[in-house]
N, C-alpha and C positions, 0 to 999 in steps of 0.2 A: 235160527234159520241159517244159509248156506249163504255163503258170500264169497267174491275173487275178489282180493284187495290189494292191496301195495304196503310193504313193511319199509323200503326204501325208496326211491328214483333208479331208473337206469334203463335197459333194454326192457323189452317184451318179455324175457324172462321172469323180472321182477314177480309177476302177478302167481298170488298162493290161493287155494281154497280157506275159507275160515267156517269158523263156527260166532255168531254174535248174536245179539238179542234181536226180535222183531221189533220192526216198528209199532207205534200206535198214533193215533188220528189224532194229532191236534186239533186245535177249534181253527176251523177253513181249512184243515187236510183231510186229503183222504189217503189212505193205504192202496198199493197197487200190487196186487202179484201178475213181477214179471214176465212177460212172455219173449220180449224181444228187447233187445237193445241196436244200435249202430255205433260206428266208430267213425270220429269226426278226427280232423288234425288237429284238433286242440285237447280232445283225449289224449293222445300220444303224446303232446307237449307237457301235460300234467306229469303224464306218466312218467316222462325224463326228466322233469322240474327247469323247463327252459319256460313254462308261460303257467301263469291260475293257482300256483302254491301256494299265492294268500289265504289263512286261516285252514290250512291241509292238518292235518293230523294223522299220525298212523296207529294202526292201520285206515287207511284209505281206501274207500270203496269210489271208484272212478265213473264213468259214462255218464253224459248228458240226456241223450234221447232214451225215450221209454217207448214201450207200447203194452198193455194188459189188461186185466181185469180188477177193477175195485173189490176190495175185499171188505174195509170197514171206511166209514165215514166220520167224519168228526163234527162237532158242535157247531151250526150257522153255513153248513154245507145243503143248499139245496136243487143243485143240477145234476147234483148224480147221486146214484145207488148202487147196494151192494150187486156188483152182477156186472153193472156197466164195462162194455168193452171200451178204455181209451187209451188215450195220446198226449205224449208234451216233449217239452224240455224242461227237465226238473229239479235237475241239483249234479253233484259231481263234481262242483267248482267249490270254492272257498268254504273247503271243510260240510257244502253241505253233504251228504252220502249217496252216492250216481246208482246207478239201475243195475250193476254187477251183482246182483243179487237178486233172492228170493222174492223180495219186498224191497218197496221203495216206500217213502213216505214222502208226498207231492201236495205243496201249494195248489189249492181248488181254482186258482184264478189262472192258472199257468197248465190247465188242460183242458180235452174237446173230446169227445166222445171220436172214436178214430169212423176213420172212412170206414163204407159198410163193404164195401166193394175189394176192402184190401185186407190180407192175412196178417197177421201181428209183427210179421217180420219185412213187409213191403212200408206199414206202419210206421214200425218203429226208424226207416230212414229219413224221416221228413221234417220232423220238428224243426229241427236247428237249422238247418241249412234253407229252409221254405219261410220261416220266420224273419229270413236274413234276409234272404231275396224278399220277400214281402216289403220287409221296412225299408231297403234300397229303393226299390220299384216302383210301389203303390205309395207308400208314405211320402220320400224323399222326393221323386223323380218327375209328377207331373208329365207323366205321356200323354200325347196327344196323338190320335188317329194318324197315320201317313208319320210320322216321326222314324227317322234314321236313329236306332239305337244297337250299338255291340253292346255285344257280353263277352268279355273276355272267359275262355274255358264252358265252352258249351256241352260240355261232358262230366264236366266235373260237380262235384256235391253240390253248391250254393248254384254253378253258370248253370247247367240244366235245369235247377227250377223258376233262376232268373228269365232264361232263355223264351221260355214257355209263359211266363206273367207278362214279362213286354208283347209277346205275340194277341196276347188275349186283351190286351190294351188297344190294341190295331197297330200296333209298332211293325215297320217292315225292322227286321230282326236279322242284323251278322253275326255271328261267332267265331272267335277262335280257339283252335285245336291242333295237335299234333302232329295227327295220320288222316289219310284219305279211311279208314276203319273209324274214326272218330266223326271224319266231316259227314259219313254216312249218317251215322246215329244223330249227328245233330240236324241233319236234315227232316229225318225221321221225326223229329222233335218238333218242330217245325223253322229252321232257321230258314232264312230266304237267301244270306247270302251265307259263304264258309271262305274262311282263310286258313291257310297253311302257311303259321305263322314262322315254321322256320325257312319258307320259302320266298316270300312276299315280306316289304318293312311295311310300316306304320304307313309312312306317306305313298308307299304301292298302292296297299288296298284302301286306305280313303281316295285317293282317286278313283281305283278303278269303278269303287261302291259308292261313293259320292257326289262324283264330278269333280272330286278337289274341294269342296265346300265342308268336310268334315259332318261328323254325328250329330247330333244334336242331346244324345245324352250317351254318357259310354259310362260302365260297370265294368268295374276292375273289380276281379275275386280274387288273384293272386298277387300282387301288390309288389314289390322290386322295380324292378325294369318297364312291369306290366303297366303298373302307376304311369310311371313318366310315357311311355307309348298312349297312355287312356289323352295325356294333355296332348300330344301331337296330331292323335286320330277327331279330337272333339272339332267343333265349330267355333267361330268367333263367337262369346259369349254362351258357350255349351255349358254343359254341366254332366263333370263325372265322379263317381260314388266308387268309392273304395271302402274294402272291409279290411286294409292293413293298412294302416298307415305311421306303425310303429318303426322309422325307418328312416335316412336323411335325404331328401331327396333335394332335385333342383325344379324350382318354381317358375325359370325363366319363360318357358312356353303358357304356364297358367297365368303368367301376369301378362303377357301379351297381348295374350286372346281376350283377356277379363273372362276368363273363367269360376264358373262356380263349382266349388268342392265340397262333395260331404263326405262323413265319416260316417260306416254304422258297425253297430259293434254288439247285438242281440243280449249278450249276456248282463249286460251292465241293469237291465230290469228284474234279474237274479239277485247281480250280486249286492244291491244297493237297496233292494224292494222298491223300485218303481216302476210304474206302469205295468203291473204284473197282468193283470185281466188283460190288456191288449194283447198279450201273446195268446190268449186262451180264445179270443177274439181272431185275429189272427189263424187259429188252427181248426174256430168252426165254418169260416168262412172257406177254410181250402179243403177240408174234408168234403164239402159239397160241389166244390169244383172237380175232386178224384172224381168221387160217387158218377158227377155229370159226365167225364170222362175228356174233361178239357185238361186235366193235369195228370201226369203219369209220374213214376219215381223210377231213377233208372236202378238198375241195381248191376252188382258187380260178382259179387260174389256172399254165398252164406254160408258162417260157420254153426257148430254143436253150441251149447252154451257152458261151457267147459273148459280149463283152465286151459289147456291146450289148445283148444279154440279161439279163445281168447288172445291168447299170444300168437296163431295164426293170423286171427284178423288184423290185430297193429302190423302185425309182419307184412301184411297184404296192403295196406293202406302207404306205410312209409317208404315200400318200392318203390312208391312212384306207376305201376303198372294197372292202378284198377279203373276202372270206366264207369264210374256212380260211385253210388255207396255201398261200403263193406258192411255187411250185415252179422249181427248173433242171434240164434233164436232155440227157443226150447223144441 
């Protein structure tokens, strides 16, 4: 089969067309031919070897998210068949081989049959980023009706699907974003309130959105500075959930408040084999929330599924200028 891989680390150029063997179905895999992929920022981290080169090999075939059709099955595989249209997050990290290709070969417990309602390339943006907000949100976070919760980056891959599970929680729902072009979209989405956050500090808009009383749970998706703002904007005894926290930060405002902090970090069910079926869990329960039309993916832009394409879309993602997710699709 036909494959874009990586011979070394570096820019978006890096990536070549290859030629390598197809996969075959393990016992609990199945084979996928791909129709769509997305580009996540820890793609592009692999891709320069600053994050996930454990157990990499070259050539390396990169990307996490999938979306396509089952072609073969494997031995104690019983939810899906040859034909099935799905969805995951599947490999592309630690040497296992990502979705830049014809075929992938995907853990059965780490996929969903995709939304019926969505094309293979609106699909293939959701795994990772809908998984992450999932286990922030719903696992981690304990919302409750009437609850004050931000999301930091209500435009961006993980805040947009966050944005949208707290609202469906009954969470009255802040974000923050860039532009008044973003706070639009995140409106659209349904936040209730919006900050402009190079306009307004931390302790502005919890007053103005609070009373001064702070969130009661705040979701940090970009993690620096974002971090430390999640412990100032929280409540006396709040709780806020980060998905970076590889980082030094200062703790003073979270011991104050007696804050609770979680970490989540999606891949470590990959790269460890645990908890795999819950992501697969996970992706059938949001496939019917698309279907119902309570979740939407925002998208950014879509590229060819082509070497050039490919180097298009990291180019498009590490700008800094995209608004959802960069897509590839056949």
């Amino acid at each position: 089969m036909k494959a874009i891989a990586i011979f070394n680390h570096g820019q978006s150029d890096v990536f070549r067309e290859i030629e390598t063997a197809s996969p075959t179905a393990r016992s609990g895999h199945v084979v996928i031919d791909v129709k769509a992929t997305s580009v996540n920022p820890v793609d592009t981290k692999i891709r320069n070897g600053s994050e996930g080169t454990d157990g990499l090999s070259f050539p390396a075939i990169l990307h996490m998210d999938v979306s396509g059709v089952v072609s073969s099955v494997g031995e104690g595989v019983s939810k899906f068949k040859v034909g099935d249209e799905v969805y995951g997050c599947v490999g592309g990290i630690v040497g296992i081989p990502g979705a830049l290709a014809e075929q992938v070969e995907a853990d059965a417990r780490l996929i969903a049959h995709k939304p019926a309602s969505l094309d293979f390339g609106d699909a293939a943006s959701l795994p990772l980023v809908a998984i992450t907000a999932w286990e922030a949100l719903v696992d981690r976070a304990f919302i409750k009706p009437g609850d004050a919760v931000l999301v930091h980056g209500g435009t961006g891959g993980v805040g947009h699907i966050g944005l949208q599970l707290a609202k469906l929680m009954g969470a009255r729902v802040a974000t923050t974003v860039s532009t008044p072009e973003k706070a639009e979209i995140a409106q659209s989405l349904g936040a209730d309130d919006v900050v402009l956050y190079r306009h307004e500090t931390p302790e502005d808009y919890t007053r103005r959105i609070t009373d001064g009383a702070g969130f009661n749970t705040v979701f940090d998706t970009l993690g620096g500075s974002v971090l430390t703002n999640s412990f100032t904007a929280a409540k006396i005894k709040g709780h806020v959930i980060s998905i970076i926290g590889y980082d030094k930060y200062d703790l003073t405002d979270m011991h104050f408040k007696a804050l609770r902090l979680d970490l989540v970090f999606m891949a470590v069910s990959i790269i460890h084999d645990l908890d795999r079926s819950h992501h697969g869990e996970i992706l059938r329960k949001l496939s019917n929330l698309v279907d119902r039309g309570l979740v939407k993916p925002l998208i950014d832009k879509r590229y060819p599924f082509t070497v050039e394409g490919v180097k298009a879309a990291h180019d498009r993602l590490e700008s800094g200028a995209a608004i959802g997710k960069v897509i590839i699709a056949r």
